[in-house]
C-alpha positions in Angstrom: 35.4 125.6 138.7 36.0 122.5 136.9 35.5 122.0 133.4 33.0 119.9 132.1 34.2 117.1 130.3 34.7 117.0 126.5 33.3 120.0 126.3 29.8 119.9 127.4 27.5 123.4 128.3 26.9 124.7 131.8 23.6 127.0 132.0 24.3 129.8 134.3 20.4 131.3 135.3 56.6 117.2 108.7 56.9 121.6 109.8 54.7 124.6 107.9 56.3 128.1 108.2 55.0 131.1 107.8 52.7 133.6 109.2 49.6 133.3 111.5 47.1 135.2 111.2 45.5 136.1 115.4 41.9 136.5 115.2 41.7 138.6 118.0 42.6 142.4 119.1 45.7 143.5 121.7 44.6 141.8 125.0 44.2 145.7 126.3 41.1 145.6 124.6 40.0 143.1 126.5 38.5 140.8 124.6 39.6 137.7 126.0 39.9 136.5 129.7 42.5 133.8 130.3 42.6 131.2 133.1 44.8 128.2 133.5 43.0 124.6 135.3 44.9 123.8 137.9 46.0 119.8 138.9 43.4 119.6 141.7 40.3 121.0 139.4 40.7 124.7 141.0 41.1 127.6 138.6 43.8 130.5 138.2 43.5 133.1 136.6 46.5 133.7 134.8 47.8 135.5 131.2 47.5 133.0 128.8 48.9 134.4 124.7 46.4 134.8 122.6 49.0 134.3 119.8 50.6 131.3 121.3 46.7 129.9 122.0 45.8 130.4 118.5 48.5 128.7 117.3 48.3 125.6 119.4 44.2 125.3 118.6 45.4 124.9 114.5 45.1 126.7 112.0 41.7 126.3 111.3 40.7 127.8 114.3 39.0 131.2 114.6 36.9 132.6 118.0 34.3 134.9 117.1 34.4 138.2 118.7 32.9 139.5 122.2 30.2 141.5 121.3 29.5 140.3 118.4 26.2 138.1 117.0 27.2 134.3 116.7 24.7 131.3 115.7 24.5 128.5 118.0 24.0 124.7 116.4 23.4 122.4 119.5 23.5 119.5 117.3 26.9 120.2 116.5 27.8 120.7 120.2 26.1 117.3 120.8 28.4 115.6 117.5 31.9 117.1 119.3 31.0 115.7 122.5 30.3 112.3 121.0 33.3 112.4 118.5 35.3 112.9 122.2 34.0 110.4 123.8 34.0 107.8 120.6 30.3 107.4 120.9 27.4 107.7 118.5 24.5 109.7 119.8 22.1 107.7 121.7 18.9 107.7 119.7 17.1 107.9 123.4 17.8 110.9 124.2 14.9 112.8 124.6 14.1 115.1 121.8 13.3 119.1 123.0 10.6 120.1 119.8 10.8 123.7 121.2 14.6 123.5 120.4 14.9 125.3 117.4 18.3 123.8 115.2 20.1 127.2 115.2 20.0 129.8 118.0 21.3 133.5 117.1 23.2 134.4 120.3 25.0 137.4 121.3 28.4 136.4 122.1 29.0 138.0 126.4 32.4 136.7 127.1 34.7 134.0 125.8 38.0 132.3 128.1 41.1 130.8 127.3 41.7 127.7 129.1 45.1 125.2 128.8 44.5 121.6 130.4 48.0 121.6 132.7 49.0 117.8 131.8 47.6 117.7 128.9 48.3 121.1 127.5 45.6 120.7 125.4 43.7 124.0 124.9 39.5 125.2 124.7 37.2 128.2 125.0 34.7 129.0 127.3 31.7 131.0 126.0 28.8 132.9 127.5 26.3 133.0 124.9 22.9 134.4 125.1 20.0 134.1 122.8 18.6 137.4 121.4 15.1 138.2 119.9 16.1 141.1 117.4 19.0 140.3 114.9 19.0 144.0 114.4 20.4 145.4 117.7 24.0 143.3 117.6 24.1 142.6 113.2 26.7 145.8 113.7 28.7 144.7 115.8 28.6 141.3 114.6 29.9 143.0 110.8 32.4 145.2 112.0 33.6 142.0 114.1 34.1 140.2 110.3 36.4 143.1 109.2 38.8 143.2 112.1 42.6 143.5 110.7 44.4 140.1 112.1 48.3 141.2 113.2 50.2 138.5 111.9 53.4 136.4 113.5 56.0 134.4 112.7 56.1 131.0 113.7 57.0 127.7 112.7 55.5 123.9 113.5 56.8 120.4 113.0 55.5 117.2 112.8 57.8 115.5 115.6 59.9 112.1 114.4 61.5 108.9 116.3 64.6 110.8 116.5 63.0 114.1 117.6 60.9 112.4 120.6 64.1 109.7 121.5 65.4 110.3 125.3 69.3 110.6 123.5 68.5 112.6 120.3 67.9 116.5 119.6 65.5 118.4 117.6 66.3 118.9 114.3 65.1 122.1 113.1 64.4 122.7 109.5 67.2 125.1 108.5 64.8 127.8 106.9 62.7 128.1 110.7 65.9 128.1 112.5 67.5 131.3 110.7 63.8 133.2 110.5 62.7 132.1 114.6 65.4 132.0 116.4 68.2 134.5 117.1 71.0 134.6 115.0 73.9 132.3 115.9 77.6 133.9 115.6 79.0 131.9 113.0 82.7 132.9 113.9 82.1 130.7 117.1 83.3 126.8 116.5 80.8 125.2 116.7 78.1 128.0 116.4 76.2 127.9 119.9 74.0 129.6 122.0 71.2 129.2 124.2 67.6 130.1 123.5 64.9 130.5 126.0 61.1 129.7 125.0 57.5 130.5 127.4 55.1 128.1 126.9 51.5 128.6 128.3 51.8 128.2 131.3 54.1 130.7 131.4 57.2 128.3 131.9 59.9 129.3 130.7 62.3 126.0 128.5 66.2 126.7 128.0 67.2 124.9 125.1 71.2 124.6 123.6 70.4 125.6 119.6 73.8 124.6 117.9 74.5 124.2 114.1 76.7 120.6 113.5 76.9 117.6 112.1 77.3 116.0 108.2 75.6 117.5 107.0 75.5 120.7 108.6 72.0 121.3 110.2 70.0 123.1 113.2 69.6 121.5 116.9 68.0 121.8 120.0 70.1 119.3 122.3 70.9 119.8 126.2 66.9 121.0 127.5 65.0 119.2 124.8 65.0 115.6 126.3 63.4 117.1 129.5 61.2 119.1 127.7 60.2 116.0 125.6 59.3 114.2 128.8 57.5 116.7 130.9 55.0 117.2 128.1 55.0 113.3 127.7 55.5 113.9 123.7 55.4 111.0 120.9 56.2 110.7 117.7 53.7 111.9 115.5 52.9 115.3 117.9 54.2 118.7 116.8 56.2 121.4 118.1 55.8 125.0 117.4 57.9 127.9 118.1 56.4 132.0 117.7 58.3 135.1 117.8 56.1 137.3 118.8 55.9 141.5 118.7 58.4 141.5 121.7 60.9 139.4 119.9 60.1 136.8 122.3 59.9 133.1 121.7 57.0 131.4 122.6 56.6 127.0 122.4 53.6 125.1 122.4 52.3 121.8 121.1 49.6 120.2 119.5 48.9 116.6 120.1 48.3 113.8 117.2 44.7 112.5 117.3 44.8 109.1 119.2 42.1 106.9 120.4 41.6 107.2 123.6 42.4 103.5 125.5 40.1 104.3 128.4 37.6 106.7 130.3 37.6 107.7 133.1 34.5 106.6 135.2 34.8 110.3 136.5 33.6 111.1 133.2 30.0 111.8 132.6 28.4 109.5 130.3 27.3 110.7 127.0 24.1 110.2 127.0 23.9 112.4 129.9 26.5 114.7 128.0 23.9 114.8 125.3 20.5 115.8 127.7 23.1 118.5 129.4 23.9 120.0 126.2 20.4 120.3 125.1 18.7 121.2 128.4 20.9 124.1 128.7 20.1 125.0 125.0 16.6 124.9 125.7 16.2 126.4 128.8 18.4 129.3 127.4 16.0 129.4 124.3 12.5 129.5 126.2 13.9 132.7 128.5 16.7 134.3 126.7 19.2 133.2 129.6 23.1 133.3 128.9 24.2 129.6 128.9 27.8 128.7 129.1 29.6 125.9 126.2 33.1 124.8 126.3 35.1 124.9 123.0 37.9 121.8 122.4 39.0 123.2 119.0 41.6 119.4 118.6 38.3 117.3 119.6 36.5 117.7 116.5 37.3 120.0 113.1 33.4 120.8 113.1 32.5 124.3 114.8 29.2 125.2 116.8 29.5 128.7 117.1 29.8 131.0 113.9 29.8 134.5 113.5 26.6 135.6 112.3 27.8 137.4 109.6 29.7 134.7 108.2 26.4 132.2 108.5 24.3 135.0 106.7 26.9 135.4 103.7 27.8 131.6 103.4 24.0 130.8 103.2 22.9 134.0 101.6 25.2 135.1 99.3 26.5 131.9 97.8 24.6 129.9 95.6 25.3 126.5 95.5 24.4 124.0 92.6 24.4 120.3 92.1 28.5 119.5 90.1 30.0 123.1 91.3 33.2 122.8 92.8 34.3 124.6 95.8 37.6 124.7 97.8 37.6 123.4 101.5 40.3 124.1 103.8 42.3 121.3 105.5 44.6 121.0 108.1 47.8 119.1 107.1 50.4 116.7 108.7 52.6 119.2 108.5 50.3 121.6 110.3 49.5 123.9 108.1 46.6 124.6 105.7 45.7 123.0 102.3 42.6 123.8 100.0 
């Protein structure tokens, strides 16, 4: 199975540290399947860290819960698809009247995928439209009041002189003594070797040594190939989890660029659009599961929201005309502002 591209719907009949929070359960509660897209289009199903997912997707990024009620926007679906493919919606695409502009959906089954040369990571889900919001509000509540575990991690907005094919990785001293194992001092220069599993479940050796004037935190011999392999520039970031295990875990998260060219494999997005909105429809009209894919980098709007969250935000917030309100953003430095 391939995915669609840019995340289109299938019917089926500088460095933050701190904590982040994982909005989702221990994987033995199955919550979330995994599967990693092999070079030739074929797909593996593999363990992919819900953690180290998370993390990569920003952290703006939540996945509503399996099981739980979610509302579908198909407009929004249609605006992420278009803000991939740098394209305005094409005002000829035909317009579905018995398309309502929200769907309430329960949410079947949601995927982990990780592009394997891009790394770039998105969700598959398989919704399906419900008639009685009673039967799944529960589920969809109790999904709202889940406890998030919480791991330690650090990110970095990579510079020239992180990305350059002679250089090292200079890691903020702060992340270096809370991440990583503890160097032994008594050694001349303090050395050792760390070992980091990205997604797909490689595993990166790295030389961490404390030098220089001033004195400050490396990654040298490993980080060079690491840098090419992943095909990283300046202005991507780097982050680094220790997870439950004690175990390092590395992933990245690519600047926003404009994309140079398409590929003409690439659907057009017109017919992107009619996809997105046939599946919607169909799925509507007989309360069929349909299937979306979810590029949480593409675009910062979301198309799927947990019920409960859509009925409190509308419901139970009253909004007037001069109020202010705080909004979340996601900084250069990879972390949250309001």
């Amino acid at each position: 199975m391939k995915r669609p591209a840019n995340g289109a719907a299938a019917h089926e009949g500088e460095f933050g540290l701190g904590w982040l929070p994982c909005p989702c359960l221990p994987p033995a509660c199955g919550l979330f399947d995994a599967c990693v897209v092999d070079g030739d289009g074929s797909v593996e199903r593999k363990t992919i860290n819900p953690e180290l997912w998370h993390a990569c997707a920003g952290p703006l990024v939540t996945l509503p819960l399996v099981g739980s009620l979610v509302v579908y926007f198909p407009q929004g679906h249609s605006e992420q698809v278009a803000t991939s493919m740098q394209k305005d919606i094409d005002a000829h695409i035909p317009n579905y009247t018995s398309l309502p502009s929200k769907l309430i959906c329960l949410l079947h089954n949601v995927t982990l995928h990780v592009d394997p040369e891009t790394d770039e990571v998105y969700a598959q889900m398989t919704l399906q439209p419900v008639n009685s919001e009673k039967e799944a509000l529960l589920a969809s509540e109790l999904a709202l009041k889940q406890t998030r575990s919480q791991t330690e991690f650090f990110c970095k907005t990579l510079t020239a002189s992180d990305t350059s094919t002679h250089g090292g990785f200079s890691v903020p001293r702060r992340a270096a003594e809370k991440i990583f194992p503890a160097l032994d001092f008594s050694m001349q220069p303090p050395a050792q070797e760390i070992q980091a599993r990205d997604l797909h479940e490689n595993i990166w050796t790295f030389r961490h040594i404390y030098r220089g004037q001033p004195k400050r935190h490396l990654l040298t011999t490993g980080w060079s190939l690491f840098v090419s392999r992943k095909k990283l520039f300046a202005g991507d970031s780097v982050l680094f989890i220790r997870d439950e295990k004690q175990q390092l875990l590395l992933g990245i998260r690519r600047a926003n660029r404009q994309p140079t060219s398409i590929s003409s494999s690439v659907l057009s997005s017109d017919s992107m659009h009619i996809g997105i909105l046939a599946a919607a429809a169909h799925a509507a009209a007989n309360n069929s599961p349909f299937t979306v894919f979810y590029n949480p980098r593409a675009c910062p709007s979301e198309f799927v929201i947990p019920f409960a969250k859509y009925q409190r935000a509308v419901y139970s917030n009253q909004i007037f005309l001069g109020m202010r309100f705080r909004m979340l953003f996601e900084t250069e430095e990879s972390g949250t502002r309001r």
